[in-house]
Structures are given as C-alpha cells and as structure tokens.
N, C-alpha and C positions, 0 to 999 in steps of 0.2 A: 311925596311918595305917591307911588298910583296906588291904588282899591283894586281888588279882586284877583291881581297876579297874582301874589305869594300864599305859601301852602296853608292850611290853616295848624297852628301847634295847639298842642293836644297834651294835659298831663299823665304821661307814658309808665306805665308798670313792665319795669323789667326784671324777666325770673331766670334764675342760674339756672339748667337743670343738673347742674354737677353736685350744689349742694342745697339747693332748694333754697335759698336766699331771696327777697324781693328787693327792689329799692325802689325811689320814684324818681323820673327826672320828666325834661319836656323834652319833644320829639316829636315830627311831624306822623309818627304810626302810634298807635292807638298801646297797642303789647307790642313787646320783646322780650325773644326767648333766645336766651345763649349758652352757650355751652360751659364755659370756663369765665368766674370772676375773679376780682381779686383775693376774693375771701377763700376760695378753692387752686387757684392756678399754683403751680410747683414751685412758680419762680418767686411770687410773692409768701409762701408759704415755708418753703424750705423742705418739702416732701416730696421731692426727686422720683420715687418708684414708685408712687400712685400713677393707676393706667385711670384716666376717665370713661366709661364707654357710656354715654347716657343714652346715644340715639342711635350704638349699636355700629360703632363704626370701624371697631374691635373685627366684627362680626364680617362686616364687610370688604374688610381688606384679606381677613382669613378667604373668602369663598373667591376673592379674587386672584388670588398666588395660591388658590388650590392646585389646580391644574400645573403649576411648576414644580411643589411641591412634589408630587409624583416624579416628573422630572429628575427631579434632582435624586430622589433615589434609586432611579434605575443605573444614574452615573454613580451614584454610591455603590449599587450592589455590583456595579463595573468593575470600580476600585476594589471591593473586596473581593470580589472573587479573582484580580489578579493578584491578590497582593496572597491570598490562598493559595493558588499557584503555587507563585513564586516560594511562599514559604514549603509548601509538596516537594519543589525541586530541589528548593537547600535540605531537607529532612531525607529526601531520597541522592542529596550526594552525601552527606551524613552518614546515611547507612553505610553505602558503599564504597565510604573511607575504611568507616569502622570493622567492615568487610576486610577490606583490603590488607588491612593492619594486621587480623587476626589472621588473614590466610599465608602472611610473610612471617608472624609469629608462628606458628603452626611448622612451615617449612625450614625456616630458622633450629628451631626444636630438633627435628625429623635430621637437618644435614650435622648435626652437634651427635644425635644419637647414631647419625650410620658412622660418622668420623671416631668415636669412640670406639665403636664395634672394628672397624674398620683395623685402629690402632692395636686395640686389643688382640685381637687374628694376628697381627705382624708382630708383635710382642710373642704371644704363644707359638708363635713362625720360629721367630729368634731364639728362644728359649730351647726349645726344639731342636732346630737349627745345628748347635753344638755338642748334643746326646747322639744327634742323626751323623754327622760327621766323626764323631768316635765308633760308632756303631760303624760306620762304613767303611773306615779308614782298618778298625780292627779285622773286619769283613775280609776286606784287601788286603792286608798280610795273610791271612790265612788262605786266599784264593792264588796269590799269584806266585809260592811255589808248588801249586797247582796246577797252574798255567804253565809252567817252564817244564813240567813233568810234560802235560801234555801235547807239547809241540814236538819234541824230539818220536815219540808215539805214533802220532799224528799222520807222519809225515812215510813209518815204513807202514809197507801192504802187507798183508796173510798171503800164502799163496793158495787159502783156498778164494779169498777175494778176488784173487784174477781171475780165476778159472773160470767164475759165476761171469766177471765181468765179459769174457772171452765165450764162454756158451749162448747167455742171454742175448749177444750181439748186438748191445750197447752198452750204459753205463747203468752200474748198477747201482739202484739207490743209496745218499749218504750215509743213511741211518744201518745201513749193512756194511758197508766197507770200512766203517772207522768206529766197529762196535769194538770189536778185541783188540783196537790199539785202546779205546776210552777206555775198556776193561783193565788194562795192560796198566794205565796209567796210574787208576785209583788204587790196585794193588800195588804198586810204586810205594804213592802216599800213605798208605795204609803199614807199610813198613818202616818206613823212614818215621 
C-alpha cells in the first residue's frame, strides 16, 4: 500500500438535530450533523404526521410558494365570484319564475271572477228575460187594438187640415194633420 494518499480517519461524533441523539463512528470529517436518524425518522419510528423543521426548512419552502400562494387566490376569488354570479342569476330567475307564477295566479283569479260576474248578468238577463217578455207580450195586446183603431183614423183628413195645408202652400206639419184623427182614435178606445 502507498503512505500519504489516503484520507486520514478520524473518530467522528454525529448529532441528529431532529432529536438531539449523538452516536460515534469513524469517518474521514471530524462532526456530523444530520437532520433525521433512525431514532427520529417516521419510517423507522411509525409516527407518520411528525413534520421535522430543525433547520427551518418548513420556513423555507413557505417563503418560497409564497408568491404562488397569492396566485392562487386571486383564481380562487375568480371562482367565487363567478360562481356568485351565477348563483345572482339562478336567485334572479327564481324570482322571476316565482313572479311569473303569481302574475298568471292573480289573472287566473281576476278571469274566474269576471266569468262568474259575467254569468251571473246573463243569469239575471234570463231570469228577467221571461217577466220582460210577459210584460211585453201583455203590452202588445193592449196596444195593437189600438193600432187597428188607429189606422183606419189615420188615414181620413179634417177638412180644416186641408185648408191649412192649402193656405200655408205646402205641407203642413205631421203633428197637426193627424192630431184629431189621434184624438178620434183614443176616444174610439176609450169607449170600446
């Protein structure tokens, strides 16, 4: 073997600093300092959700995915404000179903209440109807040997109605020429 190549070994202290453990072995550096041993590490130990940060590395990975961090919640407050939105639009077709519904309930109501009115008027029409047709029909006998009186009446002149007609030199108004036949007629009726 040659002299002077090789490193010189050294009995080496090495310290966990996860849980402050020492051990010794040999090793060409003098100390060693590590992070995780087996007295500490998750796998050897069975304590999964221990985080280790000894040298702060926790610290370091925070400040470094700070800056995304923010990132990511402006796409968050993206998301929510469309998803705000979108729930505004369903809440305001909502309304304007529910709108909708009372304005066709409302007019629903309104064509039920004129169709009643409605009915009722034709009803009281009808009802009517047969009292008015008695009333008229009794009317009508009593009128129309009234009418048969006054047409034979009617039809002779006065002869002082000519004479008016014959001086005035034209025709002399209805209401004079066929007053003393009307006259003539009701005292007919008036006897009979």
């Amino acid at each position: 073997m040659r002299t002077e190549i090789h490193p010189e070994l050294h009995e080496t202290t090495v310290t966990c600093s996860g849980c402050q453990t020492e051990f010794k072995t040999h090793s060409t550096v003098e100390n060693i300092r590590i992070e995780v041993c087996s007295n500490c590490h998750p796998f050897y130990t069975g304590k999964q959700s221990r985080i280790i940060d000894t040298e702060g590395r926790v610290e370091k990975f925070v400040k470094k995915f700070q800056g995304k961090e923010i990132r990511v919640s402006k796409r968050k407050r993206k998301q929510e404000a469309r998803q705000a939105e979108i729930a505004a639009v369903e809440e305001r077709e909502k309304t304007k179903a529910a709108d909708e519904k009372t304005a066709r309930e409302e007019a629903r109501i309104r064509r039920r209440e004129e169709q009643a009115a409605l009915k009722a008027a034709q009803d009281a029409e009808e009802a009517a109807a047969p009292a008015a047709s008695e009333t008229e029909a009794s009317a009508a006998k009593v009128e129309a040997p009234a009418a048969k009186v006054e047409t034979p009446a009617a039809k002779v002149e006065t002869p002082a109605a000519e004479a008016e007609s014959s001086v005035g030199g034209g025709e002399a108004p209805a209401g004079d020429t066929y007053a003393p036949a009307a006259e003539a007629a009701s005292e007919s009726t008036e006897q009979s």
